[in-house]
C-alpha positions, 0 to 999 in steps of 0.5 A: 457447506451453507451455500453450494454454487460449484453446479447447480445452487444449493441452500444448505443441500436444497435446491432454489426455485426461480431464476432472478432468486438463483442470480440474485443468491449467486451475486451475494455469495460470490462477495460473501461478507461484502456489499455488492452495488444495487447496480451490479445486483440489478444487471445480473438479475435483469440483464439487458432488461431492468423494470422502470422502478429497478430500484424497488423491484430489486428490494421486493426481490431481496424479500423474497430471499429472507422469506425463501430462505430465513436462514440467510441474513442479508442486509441492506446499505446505503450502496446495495447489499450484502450476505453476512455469511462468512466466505469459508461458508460458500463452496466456491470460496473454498475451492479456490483455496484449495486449488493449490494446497489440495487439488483432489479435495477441490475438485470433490467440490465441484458438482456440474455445470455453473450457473451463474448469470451473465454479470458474473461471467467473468467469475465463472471464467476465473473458476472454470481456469482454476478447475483445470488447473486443479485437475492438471495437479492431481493428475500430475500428482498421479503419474505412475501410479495409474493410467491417466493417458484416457483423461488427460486426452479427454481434457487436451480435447477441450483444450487443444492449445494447451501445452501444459496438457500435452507436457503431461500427455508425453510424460503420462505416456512414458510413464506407460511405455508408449514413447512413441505415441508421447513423440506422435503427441509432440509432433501433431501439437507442434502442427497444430500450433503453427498451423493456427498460431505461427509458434512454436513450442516452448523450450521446455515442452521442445526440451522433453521432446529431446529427451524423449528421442534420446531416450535418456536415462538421467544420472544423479543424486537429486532429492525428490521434493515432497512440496510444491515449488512457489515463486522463483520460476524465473529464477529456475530459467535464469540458473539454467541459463548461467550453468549452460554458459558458465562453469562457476555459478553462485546462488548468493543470499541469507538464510533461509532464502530458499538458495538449496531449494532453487539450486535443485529446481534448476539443476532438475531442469539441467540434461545429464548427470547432476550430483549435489553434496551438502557440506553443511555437517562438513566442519573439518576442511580435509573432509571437503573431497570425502564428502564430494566422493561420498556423494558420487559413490566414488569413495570405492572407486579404483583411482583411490586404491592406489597408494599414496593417492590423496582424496583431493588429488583421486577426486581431480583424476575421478571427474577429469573426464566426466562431463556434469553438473555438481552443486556444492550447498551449503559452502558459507562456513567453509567458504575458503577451502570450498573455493580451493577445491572448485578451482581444483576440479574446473581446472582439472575437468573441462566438463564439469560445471559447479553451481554452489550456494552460500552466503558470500562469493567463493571469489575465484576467477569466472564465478558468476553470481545469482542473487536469491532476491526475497519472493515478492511482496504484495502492495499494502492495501491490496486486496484478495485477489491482487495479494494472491499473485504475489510469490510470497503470499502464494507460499504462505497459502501453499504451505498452510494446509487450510488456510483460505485467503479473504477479503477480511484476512488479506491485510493480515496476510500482507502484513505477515509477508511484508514483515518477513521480508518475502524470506521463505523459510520465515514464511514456511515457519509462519505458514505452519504456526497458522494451524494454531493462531489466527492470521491476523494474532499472528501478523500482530505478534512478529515483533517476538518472531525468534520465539515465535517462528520455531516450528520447522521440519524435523527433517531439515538442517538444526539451523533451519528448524527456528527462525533464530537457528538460521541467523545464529548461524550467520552471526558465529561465522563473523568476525568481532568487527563485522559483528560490532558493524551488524548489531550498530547498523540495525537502528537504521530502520531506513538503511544508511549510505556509506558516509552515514554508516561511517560515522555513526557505526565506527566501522570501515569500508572493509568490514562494509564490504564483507557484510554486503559480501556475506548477504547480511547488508544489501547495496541498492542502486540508490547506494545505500546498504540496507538490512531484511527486517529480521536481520535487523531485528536479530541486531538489535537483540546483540545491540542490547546483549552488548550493551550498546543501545542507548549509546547508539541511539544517541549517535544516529540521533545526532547525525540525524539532528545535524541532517535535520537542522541543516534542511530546515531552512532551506525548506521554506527558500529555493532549493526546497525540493532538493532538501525535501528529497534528501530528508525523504531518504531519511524519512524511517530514520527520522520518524524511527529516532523520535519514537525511540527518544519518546521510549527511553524518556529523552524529551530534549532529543525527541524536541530537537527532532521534532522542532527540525522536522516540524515543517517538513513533515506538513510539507512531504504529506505526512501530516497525520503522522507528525501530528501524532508525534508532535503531540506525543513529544509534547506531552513528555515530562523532562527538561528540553530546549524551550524553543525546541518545546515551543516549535514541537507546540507549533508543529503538533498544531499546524500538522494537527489542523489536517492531521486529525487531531481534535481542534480542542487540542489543536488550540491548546498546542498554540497556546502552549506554544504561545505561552513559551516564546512570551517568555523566552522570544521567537528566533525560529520564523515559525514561532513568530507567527503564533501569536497570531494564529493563536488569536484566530481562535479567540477571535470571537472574544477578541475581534480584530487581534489576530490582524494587530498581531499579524501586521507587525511581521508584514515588515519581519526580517525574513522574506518567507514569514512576511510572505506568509504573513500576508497570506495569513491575513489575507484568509483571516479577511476571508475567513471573518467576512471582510473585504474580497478587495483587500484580502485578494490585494494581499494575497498577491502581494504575498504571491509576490513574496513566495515567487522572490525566494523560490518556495513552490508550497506557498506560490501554489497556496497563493494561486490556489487561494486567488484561484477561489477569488477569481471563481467568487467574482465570476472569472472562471476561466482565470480562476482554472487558470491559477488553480491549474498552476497551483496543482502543478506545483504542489503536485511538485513539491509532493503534497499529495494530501492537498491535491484531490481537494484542490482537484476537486475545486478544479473541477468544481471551476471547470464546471462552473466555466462550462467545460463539464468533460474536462470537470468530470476528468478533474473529478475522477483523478481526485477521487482515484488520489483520495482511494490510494492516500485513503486519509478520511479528511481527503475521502470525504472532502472528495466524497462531498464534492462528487455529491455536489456535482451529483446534485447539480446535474440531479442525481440525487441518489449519488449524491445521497449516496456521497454525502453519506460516505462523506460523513462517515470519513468525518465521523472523529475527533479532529473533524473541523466544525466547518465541514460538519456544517457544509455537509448539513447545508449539502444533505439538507439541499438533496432533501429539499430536491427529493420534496422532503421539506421538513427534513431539509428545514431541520438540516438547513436550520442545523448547519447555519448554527453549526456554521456560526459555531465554527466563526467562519465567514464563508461556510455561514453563509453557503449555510444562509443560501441553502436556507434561501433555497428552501425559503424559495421551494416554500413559495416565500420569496421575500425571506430568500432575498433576506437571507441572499443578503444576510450572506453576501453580508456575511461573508462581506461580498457575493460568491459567484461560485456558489450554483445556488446563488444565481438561480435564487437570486433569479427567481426571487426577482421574478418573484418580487420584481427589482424594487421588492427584491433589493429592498429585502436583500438590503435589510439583512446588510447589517448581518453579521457571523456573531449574529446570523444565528439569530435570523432563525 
């Protein structure tokens, strides 16, 4: 062990000297391999009590580390620093891994008192709770095979409240035949806790006390399990409820869902006798009250010596006047002479109770039903500690002996869970080929999970041996139809509701039902049936066998298309959000036929799909993930429909603008798109516009084409596109630095148009946009106004990409209007949406507006700290050259602010020819006023009045939104007075964006 913090710290089995070193060592370890914050790492080695210059004191303390202990690397970001050591290097690391699987082992680790600093208490809590918890296993592990009374006693000493404690004192003391000290147990625990909480014991702990004053001796046959029971405690609870108050209670689910483990769990929980009969190696239905009989110890048993006695008709006259529970596993196959039998015997022993597991109802008279659900899943993106609570991921580790769970492993872990469905013989098969393949090879290679997943108990049933025994098993049970249904079903990716399953797979309400029945197909609440990952996986295999794929691909397709075709115009009109939601519902069906067309070279099918998706993709926030398909589609050789072909151009464009494609290839798809409907026309309101879009990117060649070619569709037939129209034109003024008048006249004007047709994206775009102008002129509080409404509707439409950048100029308007709380309260819920949508143009467009407020309020080192995050996001292909620009104006204006002047020049000098290259009006001159800003800092007055002017001229009026403008302006006067000022600012009036270049 490299570094031992379990007791004393240790390096390496040497002892640290110094207190603040202890901590900080402690404080790296306990994140080992991540970055712990300078902040965090400042209050555990100084507490209450930090130097002036903490800053520093922490570095020179790091230093003295790296000398102390040259071993160690530790290296320092841009946020704090980090231990590169690997986790399963650190002691406590470990231990928490093998508090479940190996508790004695864990607690060989654990060497005395800790002694971590107060900033990490709430660490040393969380290991001190698991250390109890890894003793309370091993001496449950214990029980009968030593006297543990003296060391559970001495535990329940320090923990009076415990009750898991006391359970185990009872039975340590039975175990020890002192029944009566285990009641004297119960009874003072019982005092203690109403004396000092008002409670009473649970029901499981008052159950043990029951069975301690009878005295009772349990009958039965239940198996002793040799592994720990994880996840379906409430399951446990749920059964034992059904069973006291119902007589037939089915646990229902597929393979390999944990039905026979739970039904012993919760018959172990049930007083009395308790038998279980495995009829899984019953093939013969005759057999079925031999194998019973078998089971209880009956087959000799007097009743059955009479002649002409049948089993079956021994087997009623044996249990008549018994009182039990009997769990028939393992019934699906058997499944119509099982139900005969049960009803039999309920009917013949009123104290009897069955519980039986199987793959569909018995279907008799007063069954009660218990689905086995998958264990739980943790969310994707969750972390160590969050993926750790989860059942199925607390099975995984459980059952792979070794196996720790990390920061670094835990996606792998997620996604290993997550494509198993949470099916816990997949897990237990996954959890065991973990002794030869890395997590992460392994979540990679599930795609082949039949052949992968084969490494079950000898001891098990054959079937649950191998992943694809356990569904081969439920596929020779089927009938043809049934089969036919099953392998069609499995290219639905999203599930089906019963019209589309009709249609598409030739099937009928019946077969439906017996598949539902049998626990192949699940019917949510939303009422539509769906299929586990790897029952689906095994469909598509028979699919294949039968022959059957390429025919079937092209029928969800066609429904699909049908579906598709029919919403897209009705995404741009009123009921858009009824069609949004319903394409939703769709959504891994539509994005799963498109890459399967892309797969067998169908580009007329992928073209359809995408020309009819295109839209919806850029209106339900999944741009990134349009644009790639898009491309893809479009870069396919084949014949297809040429506007099919021109809108998958168009859509790839639009979607790539914010979906991270490179802008060369974002121009090169409008283009393309062009260069098909000049030949063939536009029927589709999207194509008409590009022309004119196409021309934004030529503008430079071709000044004004792009407004020629946009006016005509001010007049287009169709209200949406004349809508939009307007507001395109009215961001090309913005964007090429003409008249705010005009181009806010025309937004409203297409404002007016988006409110006519109902369509919330382009009133939200609209009032977003005139939110902007009204900020530029100085109405702030209008400008709140609009982008408040704007949010609300966009956060309707379900955008969720726009939001924290529109959050963001919220907030930058609120702070601007003087409400600074309710600026940062802005600010927060859009960095908090950017962290959960995590797309790297939404992490830094947020990242950057934090940083400008840092710096407004004159935090430097947050805004540094920002900034650099901010550029790391961006560091792509598709990053626009607009934002590159503005964060070279930001990070130069923190330079300037720190007095680093020649570092700021460089920036400055770099993000006006950035700006210029990127042909966008307002970001040259943001650029233009941080290079004033410098000029001022320099003690050169004239020159930042010049270039005031060279970006108001620029941009073709004053942005009063921009802070830096009015405190420039300000002191240059003061500078200059009146007259020198304007003078000045109005040399630089004949600037422009081809020209602002040259004024450096």
């Amino acid at each position: 062990m490299e570094i031992a913090v379990l007791g004393p710290l240790e390096l390496r089995g040497r002892a640290v000297s110094g207190a603040r070193l202890g901590a900080l060592v402690i404080l790296l370890a306990l994140e080992a391999g991540r970055v712990v914050s300078a902040d965090r790492l400042i209050d555990g080695v100084w507490g209450d009590d930090p130097p002036a210059a903490a800053g520093n004191a922490l570095q020179a303390l790091v230093s003295r580390l790296r000398r102390a202990a040259p071993e160690l690397v530790v290296e320092a970001t841009p946020h704090g620093y980090r231990l590169v050591v690997e986790p399963g290097q650190v002691d406590a690391h470990v231990f928490v891994g093998l508090v479940t699987a190996d508790p004695a082992a864990a607690l060989r680790l654990w060497r005395g008192d800790l002694e971590f600093p107060e900033a990490a208490h709430a660490e040393a809590v969380r290991l001190e709770q698991l250390r109890l918890l890894a003793l309370k296993q091993r001496i449950a592990g214990d029980l009968g095979s030593r006297d543990v009374v003296p060391e559970v006693e001495g535990l329940l000493a320090a923990h009076p409240l415990d009750e898991s404690l006391v359970a185990l004192l009872m039975r340590a003391l039975r175990a020890g035949g002192s029944p009566g000290r285990a009641l004297a147990a119960y009874e003072s625990f019982r005092t203690r806790l109403a004396d000092e909480l008002g409670a009473d014991p649970s029901p499981a702990l008052r159950e043990l006390h029951v069975d301690l004053l009878r005295g009772e001796t349990r009958r039965g046959n239940l198996p002793a399990e040799v592994s720990s029971f994880v996840g379906r405690e409430s399951d446990v609870s749920a059964v034992r409820r059904l069973v006291e108050t119902h007589r037939l209670v089915t646990l229902l689910g597929p393979g390999g869902s944990g039905k026979t483990r739970l039904s012993v769990e919760a018959g172990g929980k049930v007083p009395g006798e308790v038998w279980r009969v495995e009829l899984a190696p019953v093939t013969d239905p005759a057999e079925i009250p031999q194998a019973i009989l078998t089971a209880l110890n009956l087959r000799g048993h007097a009743v059955l010596d009479r002649p002409g006695r049948s089993a079956r008709t021994g087997l009623r006259e044996a249990l008549a006047g018994r009182t039990m529970l009997l769990i028939l596993d393992n019934c699906e196959h058997l499944i119509g002479p099982v139900a005969e039998v049960a009803d039999e015997l309920l009917r013949a022993a009123p104290g009897l109770t069955l519980l039986t597991t199987s793959r569909e109802p018995l279907g008799i008279a007063g069954e009660r039903l218990h689905p086995v659900e998958p264990l739980a899943l943790p969310p994707v993106g969750a972390g160590a500690s969050t993926a750790s609570g989860f059942p199925a991921v607390r099975l995984l580790l459980d059952r792979a002996a070794g196996f720790v769970l990390t920061e670094e492993n835990t996606a792998a872990v997620v996604r290993v869970c997550r494509a198993l469905d949470g099916m816990p013989l997949a897990i237990e098969l996954a959890a065991a080929r973990l002794r030869t393949l890395p997590v992460a090879v392994l979540a990679d290679r599930l795609t082949d999970r039949f052949r992968l997943l084969t490494g079950g108990s000898r001891t098990a049933l054959p079937r649950h041996q191998t992943l694809r025994a356990v569904v081969d098993w439920s596929w020779d049970l089927l009938a043809e139809p049934e089969r036919r249904l099953w392998r069609r079903f499995a290219l639905f990716h999203g599930g089906a509701d019963l019209a589309a399953t009709e249609l598409v797979c030739g099937t009928d309400v019946d077969t439906l039902a017996a598949l539902v029945d049998k626990s192949l197909l699940v019917l949510g609440l939303d009422g539509r049936y769906r299929m586990l990952e790897t029952i689906r996986e095994y469909g598509l295999e028979r699919l294949a066998e039968a022959g059957e794929t390429e025919a079937q691909r092209l029928a969800v397709a066609r429904w699909l298309l049908e579906l598709a075709g029919r919403a897209d115009p009705y995404l741009r009109g009123p009921e858009q959000l009824g069609w949004l939601a319903r394409l939703a519902v769709e959504h891994d069906n539509l994005i799963a036929a498109v890459r399967a067309a892309i797969e067998a070279g169908d580009r007329a099918t992928a073209a359809a799909l995408v020309a009819r998706l295109g839209w919806y993709w850029w209106l339900s926030g999944h741009r990134p993930e349009g644009a790639v398909l898009a491309a893809a589609v479009a870069g396919m050789p084949g014949d297809a429909d040429r506007e099919d072909i021109a809108l998958t151009h168009t859509y790839a464009a639009i979607n790539g603008l914010e979906g991270g494609l490179p802008v060369d290839r974002v121009e090169a798809d409008f283009r393309a798109a062009q260069g098909l409907i000049a030949v063939s026309g536009a029927r589709h309101p999207a194509l008409r516009l590009i022309p004119a879009l196409s021309a934004m990117f030529d503008e430079a060649a071709h000044p004004g084409d792009g407004f020629e070619l946009i006016a005509p569709l001010f007049d287009d037939p169709d209200p949406w596109l004349r809508a939009v129209a307007k507001m395109f034109a009215s961001q090309l003024r913005l964007n090429f630095g003409h008249s705010a008048d005009v181009a806010e006249a025309e937004m409203r004007e297409a404002l007016d148009g988006f409110r006519a047709i109902g369509e919330r994206w382009g009133i939200g775009f609209a009032l977003s946009s005139l939110g902007d102008m009204a900020a530029a002129k100085g109405d702030f509080g209008q400008a709140v106004s609009w982008q408040r409404e704007a949010i609300a509707l966009v956060r309707e439409v379900g955008i969720r990409e726009d939001l924290p950048q529109m959050e963001v100029k919220l907030g930058h308007q609120l702070w601007l209007a003087g409400e600074v709380d309710e600026a940062r309260a802005a600010l927060k819920q859009a960095r908090e949406g950017a962290e959960e949508i995590a797309l790297p143009e939404v992490l830094a467009s947020v990242a950057y507006g934090t940083a400008t407020f840092a710096r407004m309020e004159g935090d430097l080192e947050e805004a540094r700290r920002c900034m650099d995050r901010a550029v790391e996001m961006m560091r792509h292909p598709g990053a626009m050259p607009q934002f590159q620009a503005m964060a070279q104006h930001t990070q130069a204006l923190i330079d300037a602010a720190a007095g680093e002047l020649v570092t700021a020049r460089r920036g400055h000098m770099e993000a006006v020819r950035t700006a210029v290259e990127s042909r966008d009006s307002p970001v040259i001159a943001l650029t233009l006023v941080g290079l004033a800003e410098l000029e001022l800092r320099e003690g050169h007055p004239e020159r930042a009045a010049f270039l005031l002017g060279a970006s108001d001229a620029v941009r073709g009026s004053r942005d009063l939104s921009v802070p830096d403008v009015e405190r420039i302006t300000s002191e240059a006067r003061a500078a200059l007075g009146d007259a020198g000022f304007e003078t000045a600012y109005r040399r630089a009036a004949g600037t422009t964006m081809f020209t602002a270049a040259d004024l450096l």
